[in-house]
C-alpha positions in Angstrom: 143.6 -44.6 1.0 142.5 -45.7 4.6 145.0 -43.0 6.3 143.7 -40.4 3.8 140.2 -41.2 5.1 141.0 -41.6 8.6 142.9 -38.0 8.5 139.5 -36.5 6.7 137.7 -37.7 9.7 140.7 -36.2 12.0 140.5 -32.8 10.7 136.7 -32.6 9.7 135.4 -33.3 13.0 136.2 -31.8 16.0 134.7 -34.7 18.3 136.7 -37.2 18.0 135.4 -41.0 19.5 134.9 -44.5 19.1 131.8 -44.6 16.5 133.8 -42.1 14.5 137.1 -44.1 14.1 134.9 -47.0 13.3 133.2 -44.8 10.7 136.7 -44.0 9.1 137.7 -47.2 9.0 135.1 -48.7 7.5 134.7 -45.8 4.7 138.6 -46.4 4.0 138.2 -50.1 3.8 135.4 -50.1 1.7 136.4 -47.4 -1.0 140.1 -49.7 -0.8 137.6 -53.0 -1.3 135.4 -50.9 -4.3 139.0 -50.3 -5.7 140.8 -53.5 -5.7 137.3 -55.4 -7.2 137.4 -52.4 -10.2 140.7 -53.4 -10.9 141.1 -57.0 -10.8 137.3 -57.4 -12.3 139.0 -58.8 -15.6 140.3 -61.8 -13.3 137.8 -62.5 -11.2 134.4 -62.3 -13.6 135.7 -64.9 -15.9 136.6 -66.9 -12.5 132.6 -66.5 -11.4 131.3 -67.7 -15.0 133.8 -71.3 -14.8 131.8 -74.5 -13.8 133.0 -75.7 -10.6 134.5 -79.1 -10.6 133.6 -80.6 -7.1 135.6 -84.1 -8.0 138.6 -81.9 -7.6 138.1 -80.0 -5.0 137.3 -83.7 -3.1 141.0 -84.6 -4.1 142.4 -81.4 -2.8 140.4 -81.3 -0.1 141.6 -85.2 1.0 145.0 -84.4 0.2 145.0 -81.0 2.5 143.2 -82.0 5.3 146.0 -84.4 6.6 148.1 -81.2 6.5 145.6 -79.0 8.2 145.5 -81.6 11.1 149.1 -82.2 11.4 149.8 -78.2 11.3 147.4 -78.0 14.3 149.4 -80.4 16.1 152.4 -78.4 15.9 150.7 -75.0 16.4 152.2 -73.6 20.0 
């Protein structure tokens, strides 16, 4: 979808510069982004209507963060 965009914009336009490949890119993005919520929205509404549970995410979170640190120690 973003290269069909992006080669709209190529052959529409005869000046070609910066703003314009920006413009492209973000019109390919967004339609992509308008796309993917359209199809996944029978996963992710019931996901926004759940109560959050923020004693689990306190476990997960104490149980990550150890990892998080020690991953940044090894990062090169």
């Amino acid at each position: 979808m973003i290269l069909m965009v992006i080669g709209y914009f190529s052959l529409a336009y005869r000046l070609h510069d910066f703003i314009q490949l920006m413009l492209a890119n973000t019109v390919g993005y967004c339609s992509v982004l308008l796309i993917l919520l359209w199809s996944t929205r029978h996963d992710w509404l019931p996901a926004i209507k759940e109560r959050f549970d923020y004693g689990k995410l306190l476990g997960m979170l104490k149980f990550g963060f150890p990892l998080i640190l020690g991953s940044l120690a090894f990062w090169e």
